[in-house]
Structures are given as structure tokens and as C-alpha cells.
C-alpha positions, -999 to +999 in steps of 0.1 A: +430-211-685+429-247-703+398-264-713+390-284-683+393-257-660+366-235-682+345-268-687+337-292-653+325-316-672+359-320-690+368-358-688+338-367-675+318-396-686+279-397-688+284-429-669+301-414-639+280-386-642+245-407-636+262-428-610+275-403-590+241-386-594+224-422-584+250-425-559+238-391-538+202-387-547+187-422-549+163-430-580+137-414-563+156-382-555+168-377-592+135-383-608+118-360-588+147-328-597+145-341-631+110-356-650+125-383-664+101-415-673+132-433-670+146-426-636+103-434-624+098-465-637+120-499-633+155-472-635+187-488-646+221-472-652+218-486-687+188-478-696+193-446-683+221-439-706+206-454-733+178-426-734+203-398-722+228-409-752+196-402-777+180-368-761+201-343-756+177-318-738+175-349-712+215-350-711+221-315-708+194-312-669+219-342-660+246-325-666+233-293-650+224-310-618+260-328-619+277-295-622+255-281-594+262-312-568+294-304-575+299-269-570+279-275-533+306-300-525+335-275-527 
């Protein structure tokens, strides 16, 4: 088993991941799975990563919910 087969977010950028996130659940839809000032008020993809880049606790639900989205669309 190699590394991005144990690890889905092998190769993955934070980038992709908020924009795929954006792309699927709409502002609206993300801040309300994940209470996030950010994604409430005036959200940007830049700002966005800005914040996520700085708090990990805030990266890692992103990167949860990614992985799940994910999983469903197998």
C-alpha cells in the first residue's frame, strides 16, 4: 500500500480542496456543515485560505468534509 492510497488527501491542495468544496456546497452550504465566520460573512477563496492556513482545527473539518464528499461520489 503507498502513501496516497492510505492518505486521500495525498497530493491534494487546500486550494482544490475549498474550491471543490465551494464548487458542490455553495457558501451557504459549507458554512452551515462547518461554523466558520469566514465562509458567513463576505467569503472568498482567499480569505478562506488565509484563515484555514493559520488554524489548524479549522483545516482539519475541511478536510474531513472533503474526504467525506468524496467517499459519497464513489
Amino acid at each position: 500500500m503507498t502513501a496516497s492510497d492510505s492518505d486521500p488527501l495525498h497530493g491534494v491542495t487546500l486550494e482544490h480542496i475549498l474550491t471543490t468544496l465551494v464548487e458542490h456546497y455553495e457558501w451557504s452550504g459549507l458554512a452551515e456543515r462547518i461554523d466558520i465566520r469566514c465562509f458567513k460573512s463576505d467569503p472568498s477563496v482567499k480569505s478562506s485560505l488565509t484563515f484555514l492556513r493559520r488554524t489548524p482545527w479549522a483545516r482539519e473539518k475541511v478536510e474531513r468534509l472533503y474526504v467525506k464528499l468524496q467517499r459519497t461520489k464513489r
